[in-house]
C-alpha positions in Angstrom: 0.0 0.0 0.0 2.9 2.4 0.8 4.8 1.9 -2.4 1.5 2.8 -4.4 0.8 5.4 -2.6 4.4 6.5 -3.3 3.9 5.7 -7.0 0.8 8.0 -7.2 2.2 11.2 -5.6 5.5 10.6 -7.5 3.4 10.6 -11.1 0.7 13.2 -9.7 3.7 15.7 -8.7 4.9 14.9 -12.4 1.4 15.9 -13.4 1.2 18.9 -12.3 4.7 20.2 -13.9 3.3 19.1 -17.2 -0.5 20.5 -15.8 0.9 24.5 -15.5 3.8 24.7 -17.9 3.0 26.0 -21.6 3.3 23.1 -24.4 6.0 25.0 -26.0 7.7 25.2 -23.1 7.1 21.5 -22.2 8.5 20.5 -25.9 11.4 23.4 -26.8 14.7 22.2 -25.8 16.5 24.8 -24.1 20.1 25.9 -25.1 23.3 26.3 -22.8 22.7 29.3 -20.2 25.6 31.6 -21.2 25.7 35.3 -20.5 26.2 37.7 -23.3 30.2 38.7 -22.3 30.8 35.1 -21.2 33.9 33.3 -23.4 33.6 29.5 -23.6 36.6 27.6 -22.2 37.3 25.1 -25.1 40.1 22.4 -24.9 43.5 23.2 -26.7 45.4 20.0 -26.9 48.6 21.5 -27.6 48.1 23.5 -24.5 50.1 21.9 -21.9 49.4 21.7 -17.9 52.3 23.4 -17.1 52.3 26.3 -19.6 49.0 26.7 -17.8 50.4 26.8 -14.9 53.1 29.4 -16.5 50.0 31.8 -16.8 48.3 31.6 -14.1 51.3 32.3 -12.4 52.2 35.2 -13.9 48.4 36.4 -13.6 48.5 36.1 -9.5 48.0 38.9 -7.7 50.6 38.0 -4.9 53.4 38.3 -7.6 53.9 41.3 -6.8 55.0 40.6 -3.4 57.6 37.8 -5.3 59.4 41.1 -6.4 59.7 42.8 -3.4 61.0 40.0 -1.8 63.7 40.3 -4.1 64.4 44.0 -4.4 64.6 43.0 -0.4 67.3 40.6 -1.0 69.0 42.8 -3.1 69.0 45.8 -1.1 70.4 43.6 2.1 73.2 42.3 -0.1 74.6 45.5 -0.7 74.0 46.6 2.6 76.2 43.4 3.7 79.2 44.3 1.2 79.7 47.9 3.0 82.7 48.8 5.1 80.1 50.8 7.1 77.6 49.8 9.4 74.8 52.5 8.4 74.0 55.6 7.0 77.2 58.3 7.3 76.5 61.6 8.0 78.0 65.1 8.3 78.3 67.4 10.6 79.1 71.4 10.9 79.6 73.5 13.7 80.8 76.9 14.4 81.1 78.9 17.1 81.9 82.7 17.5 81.5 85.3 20.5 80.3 88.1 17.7 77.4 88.4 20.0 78.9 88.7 23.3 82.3 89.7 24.6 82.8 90.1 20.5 86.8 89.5 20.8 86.7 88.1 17.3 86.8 84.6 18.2 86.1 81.8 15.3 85.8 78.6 15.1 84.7 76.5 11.9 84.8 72.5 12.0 83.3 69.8 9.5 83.4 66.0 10.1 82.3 62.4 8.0 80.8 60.6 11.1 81.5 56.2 10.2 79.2 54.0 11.4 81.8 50.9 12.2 80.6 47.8 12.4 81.0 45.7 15.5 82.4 42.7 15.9 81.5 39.9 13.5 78.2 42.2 13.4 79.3 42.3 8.9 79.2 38.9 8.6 76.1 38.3 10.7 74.6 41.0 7.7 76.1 38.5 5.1 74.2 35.5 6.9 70.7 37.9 6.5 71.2 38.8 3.2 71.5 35.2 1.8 69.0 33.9 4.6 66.6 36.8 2.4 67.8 35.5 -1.0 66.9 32.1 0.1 63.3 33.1 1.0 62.9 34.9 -2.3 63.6 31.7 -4.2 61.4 29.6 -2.1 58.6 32.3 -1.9 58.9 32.0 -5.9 58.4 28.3 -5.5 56.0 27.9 -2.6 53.8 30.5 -5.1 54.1 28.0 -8.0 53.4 25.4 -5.7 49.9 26.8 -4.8 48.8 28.0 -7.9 49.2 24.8 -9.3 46.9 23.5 -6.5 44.6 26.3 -7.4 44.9 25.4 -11.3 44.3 21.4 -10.5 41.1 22.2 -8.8 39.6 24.8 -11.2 40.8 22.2 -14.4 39.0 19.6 -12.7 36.0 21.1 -11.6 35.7 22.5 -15.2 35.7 18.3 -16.5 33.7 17.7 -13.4 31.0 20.5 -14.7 31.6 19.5 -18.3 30.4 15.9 -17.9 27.4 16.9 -15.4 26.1 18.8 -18.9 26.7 15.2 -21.1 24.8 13.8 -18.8 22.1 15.9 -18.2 21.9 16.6 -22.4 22.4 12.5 -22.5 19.3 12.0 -20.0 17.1 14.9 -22.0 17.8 13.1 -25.1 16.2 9.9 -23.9 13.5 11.1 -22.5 12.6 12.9 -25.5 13.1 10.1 -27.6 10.8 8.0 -25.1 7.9 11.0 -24.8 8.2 10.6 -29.2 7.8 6.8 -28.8 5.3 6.8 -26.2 3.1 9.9 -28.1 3.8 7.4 -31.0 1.6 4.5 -29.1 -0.5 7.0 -28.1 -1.8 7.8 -31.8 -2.2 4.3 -32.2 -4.4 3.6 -28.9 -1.7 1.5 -27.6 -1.3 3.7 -24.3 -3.5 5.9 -22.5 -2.9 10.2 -21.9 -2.0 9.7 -18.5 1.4 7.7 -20.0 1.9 10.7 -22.4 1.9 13.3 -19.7 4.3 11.6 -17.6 6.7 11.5 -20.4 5.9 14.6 -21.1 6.9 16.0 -17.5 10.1 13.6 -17.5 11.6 14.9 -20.6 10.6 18.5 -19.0 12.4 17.6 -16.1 15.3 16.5 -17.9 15.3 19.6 -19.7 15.6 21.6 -16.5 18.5 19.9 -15.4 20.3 21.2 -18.5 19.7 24.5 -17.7 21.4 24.1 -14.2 24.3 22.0 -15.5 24.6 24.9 -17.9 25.2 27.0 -15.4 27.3 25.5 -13.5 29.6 24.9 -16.5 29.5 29.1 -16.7 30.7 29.1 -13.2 33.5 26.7 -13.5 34.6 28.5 -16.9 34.6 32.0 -15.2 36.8 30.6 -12.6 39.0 29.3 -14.9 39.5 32.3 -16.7 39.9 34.6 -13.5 42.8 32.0 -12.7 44.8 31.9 -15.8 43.6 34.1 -18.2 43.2 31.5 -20.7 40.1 30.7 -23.1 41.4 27.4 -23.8 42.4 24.6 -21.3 44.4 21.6 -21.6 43.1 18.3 -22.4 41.6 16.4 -19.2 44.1 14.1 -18.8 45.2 12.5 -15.5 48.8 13.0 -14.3 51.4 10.0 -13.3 50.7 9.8 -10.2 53.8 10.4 -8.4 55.8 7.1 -7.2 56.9 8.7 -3.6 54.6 7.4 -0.9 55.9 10.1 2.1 56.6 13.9 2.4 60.4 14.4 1.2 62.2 17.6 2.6 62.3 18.9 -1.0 58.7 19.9 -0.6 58.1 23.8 -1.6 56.1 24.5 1.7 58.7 22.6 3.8 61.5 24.4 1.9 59.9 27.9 2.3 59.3 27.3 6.3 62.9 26.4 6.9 63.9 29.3 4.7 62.1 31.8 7.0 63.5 30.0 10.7 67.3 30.5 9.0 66.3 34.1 8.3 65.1 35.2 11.7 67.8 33.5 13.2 69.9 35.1 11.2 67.8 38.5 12.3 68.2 37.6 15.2 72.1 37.3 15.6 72.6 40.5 13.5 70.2 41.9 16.7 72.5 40.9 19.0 75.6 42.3 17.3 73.8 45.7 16.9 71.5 46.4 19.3 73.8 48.2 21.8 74.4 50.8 19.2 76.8 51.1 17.0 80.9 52.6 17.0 81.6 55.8 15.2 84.5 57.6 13.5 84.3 61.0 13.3 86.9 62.3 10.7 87.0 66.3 10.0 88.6 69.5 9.5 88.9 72.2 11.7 89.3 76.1 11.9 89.6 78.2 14.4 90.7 81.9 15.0 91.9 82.8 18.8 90.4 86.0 20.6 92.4 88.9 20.1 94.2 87.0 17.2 94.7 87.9 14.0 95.9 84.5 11.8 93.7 81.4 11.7 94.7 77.8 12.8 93.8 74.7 11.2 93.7 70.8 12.3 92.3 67.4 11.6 90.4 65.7 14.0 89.6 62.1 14.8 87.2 60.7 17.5 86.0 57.4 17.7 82.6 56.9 20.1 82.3 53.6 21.5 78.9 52.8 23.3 78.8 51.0 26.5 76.7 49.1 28.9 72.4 49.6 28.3 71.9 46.0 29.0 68.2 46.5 29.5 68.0 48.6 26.3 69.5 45.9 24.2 67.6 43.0 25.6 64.5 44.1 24.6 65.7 44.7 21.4 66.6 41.3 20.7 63.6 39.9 22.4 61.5 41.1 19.3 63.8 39.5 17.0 63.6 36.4 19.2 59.9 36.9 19.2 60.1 36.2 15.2 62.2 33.2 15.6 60.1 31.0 17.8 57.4 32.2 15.7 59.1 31.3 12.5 59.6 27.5 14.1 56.1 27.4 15.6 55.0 28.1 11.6 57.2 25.5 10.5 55.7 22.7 12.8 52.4 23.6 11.6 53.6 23.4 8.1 54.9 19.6 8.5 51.3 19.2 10.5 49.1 20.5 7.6 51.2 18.5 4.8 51.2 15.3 6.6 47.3 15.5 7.1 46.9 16.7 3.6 48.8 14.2 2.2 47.2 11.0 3.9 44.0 12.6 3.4 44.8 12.5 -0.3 46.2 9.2 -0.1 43.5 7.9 2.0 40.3 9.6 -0.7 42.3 8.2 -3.7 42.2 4.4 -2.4 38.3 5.4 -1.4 37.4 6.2 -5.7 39.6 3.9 -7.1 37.7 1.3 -4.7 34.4 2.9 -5.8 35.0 3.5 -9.4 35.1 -0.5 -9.7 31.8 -0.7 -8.3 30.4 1.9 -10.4 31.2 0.5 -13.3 29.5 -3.3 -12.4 26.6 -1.2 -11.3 26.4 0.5 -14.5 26.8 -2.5 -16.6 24.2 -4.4 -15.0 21.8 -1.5 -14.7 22.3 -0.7 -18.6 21.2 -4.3 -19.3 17.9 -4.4 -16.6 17.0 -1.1 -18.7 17.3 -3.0 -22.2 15.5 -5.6 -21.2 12.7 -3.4 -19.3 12.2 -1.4 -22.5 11.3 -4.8 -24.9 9.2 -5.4 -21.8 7.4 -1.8 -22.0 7.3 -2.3 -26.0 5.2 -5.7 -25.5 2.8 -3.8 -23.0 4.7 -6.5 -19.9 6.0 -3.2 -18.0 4.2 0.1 -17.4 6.1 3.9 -18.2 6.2 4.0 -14.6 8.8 1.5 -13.4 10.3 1.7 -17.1 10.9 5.8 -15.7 12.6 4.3 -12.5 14.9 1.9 -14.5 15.6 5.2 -16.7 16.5 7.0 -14.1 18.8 4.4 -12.0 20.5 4.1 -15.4 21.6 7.2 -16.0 22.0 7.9 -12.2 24.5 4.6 -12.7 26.1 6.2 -15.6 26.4 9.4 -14.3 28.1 7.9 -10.7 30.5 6.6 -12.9 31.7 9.2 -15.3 32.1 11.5 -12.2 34.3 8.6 -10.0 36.4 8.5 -13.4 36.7 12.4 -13.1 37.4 12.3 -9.7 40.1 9.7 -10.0 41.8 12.0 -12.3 41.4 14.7 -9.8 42.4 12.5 -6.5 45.6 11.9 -8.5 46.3 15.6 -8.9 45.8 15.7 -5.7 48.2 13.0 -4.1 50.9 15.3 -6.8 49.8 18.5 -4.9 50.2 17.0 -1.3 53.4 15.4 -1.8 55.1 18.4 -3.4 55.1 17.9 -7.3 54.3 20.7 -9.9 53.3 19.9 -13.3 
């Protein structure tokens, strides 16, 4: 009683889609739902993953922070090849008592103030400005590293969307050619209306779900585009799937994190060598006319300024830049975290489709030849459109299960790539 009772609201619901929508609506078959300014994404198959990835690269926003880096490195690397410690500066003074006793006394004196560098305080400079060229070059690396991630994901959800519209076009297709056959038995008395309606609303329905997949392929196009600029993508193919089986040191995100512990150590020590202030040379000229006197007297002077002591003043100092380093190694752990849960996560979801992808395809096989059969039943009058509908519909659900666990293979194996470190 329960199953008929299901069977009659499932074909009365039907009913009443076919009941309110226009015929022309019910039998015009609606086109791909594209925007006026939207550029289809078609496949180039010269276009390779990695000149892909080339592009989308280049058409980051965060690139701009990959030069900076750099110019930083640069700058640093000069800085550590100076005999001086910091910016030099000069400095005048004169004196004269023209405004008091007014005895005609002078005094004119220039100097180049040094900034010397301390004590193994250059080559702690020389240890920052590689540590800095070291980050640039993984920075540049870790970016190409997650833009590939970004690109695997957008190529894949564009197949993914691409073969939700086959099959939604695929299922519209049969039901259109089973609403012809079925309005075909209905001209020759062989079925009654009710059967032609519920065609009717299941090739509707099919119909709809065009439009939607439609959409969705817009969507996955436009991200596409954003990504990499391209209006072609490369062929779905599925990558080797790489033969490592654990995290090697090698990995761009591992690389980058040590990069930035070395440089704020190195920060760090450079703190300590210059925190307490810096030694200065004062080289300069001077000129000076005695009161009462008549002739003017010049020298060279030379005074060296050596700070001492402000132990308090130093230590907090260097307790910012040690700040930074246990930061910097707190980062790094939480790097080696994340990867190692991304990558058995991958590893774990990959064995998962691969499994299920095996199962799909038995189920499809055997659902494809239930349908065949079902349909010489309907043509003989042995099976009503209803349960011929259900068949229909396990089909293509069988068929669809399947082309999206072959999809999704592909994409688990990009995956795996991405967690274990490799670039296209």
């Amino acid at each position: 009683m329960f199953c008929r009772w299901r069977r009659c609201a499932w074909c009365a619901s039907l009913l009443v889609v076919v009941a309110t929508a226009p015929v022309n609506e019910i039998l015009a078959s609606p086109q791909p739902l594209l925007m006026d300014d939207h550029v289809a994404v078609e496949e180039d198959v010269s276009l390779t993953l990695n000149a892909a990835l080339t592009e989308a690269v280049a058409n980051y926003p965060e690139m701009v922070v990959l030069d900076a880096r750099l110019r930083q490195a640069n700058a640093w690397q000069r800085r550590s090849r100076s005999w001086i410690a910091d910016t030099p500066a000069i400095s005048l003074r004169y004196t004269s008592d023209r405004w008091q006793q007014d005895e005609r006394l002078t005094e004119y004196e220039a100097g180049l103030e040094l900034p010397l560098w301390r004590w193994g305080g250059r080559h702690a400079a020389k240890s920052l400005a590689t540590s800095f060229s070291t980050v640039s070059t993984t920075a540049t690396v870790l970016l190409n590293w997650r833009v590939a991630g970004f690109l695997r994901e957008s190529l894949w959800d564009l197949a993914a969307a691409e073969d939700d519209l086959a099959a939604a076009q695929r299922e519209a297709e049969l039901a259109g050619k089973l609403r012809a056959a079925v309005e075909q038995r209905y001209q020759h008395g062989d079925v009654s209306r009710s059967d032609v309606m519920l065609a009717e609303a299941s090739h509707l329905s099919a119909e709809y779900k065009v439009i939607g997949a439609s959409s969705m392929l817009v969507d996955a196009q436009r991200r596409f585009i954003q990504l990499t600029s391209l209006s072609h993508h490369p062929p779905f193919k599925a990558e080797d799937k790489c033969v490592r089986t654990e995290l090697s040191p090698e990995h761009p995100a591992l690389l980058h994190a040590e990069a930035e512990v070395r440089r704020a150590a190195a920060e760090l020590e450079l703190m300590r060598k210059t925190a307490g202030g810096q030694p200065k040379l004062l080289l300069g000229p001077r000129r000076e006319r005695p009161a009462m006197g008549d002739q003017f007297e010049e020298s060279i002077g030379i005074t060296l300024t050596l700070p001492v002591g402000g132990a308090a003043h130093r230590s907090t100092q260097v307790s910012v830049a040690d700040r930074a380093l246990a930061d910097a190694q707190a980062s790094r752990a939480h790097v080696v975290r994340d990867l190692a849960a991304a990558f058995h996560e991958a590893e774990h979801e990959l064995a998962v489709v691969e499994q299920s992808l095996v199962l799909a395809v038995q189920v499809s096989d055997l659902n494809a030849e239930q349908f065949a059969l079902a349909q010489r039943a309907y043509e003989q009058g042995e099976l009503d459109l209803f349960d011929l509908l259900k068949l229909q519909d396990a089909v293509l659900s069988a068929q669809a299960e399947k082309r999206l666990l072959e999809t999704e293979r592909k994409r688990q194996i990009a995956r795996y790539n991405q967690a274990l470190g490799e670039l296209p």
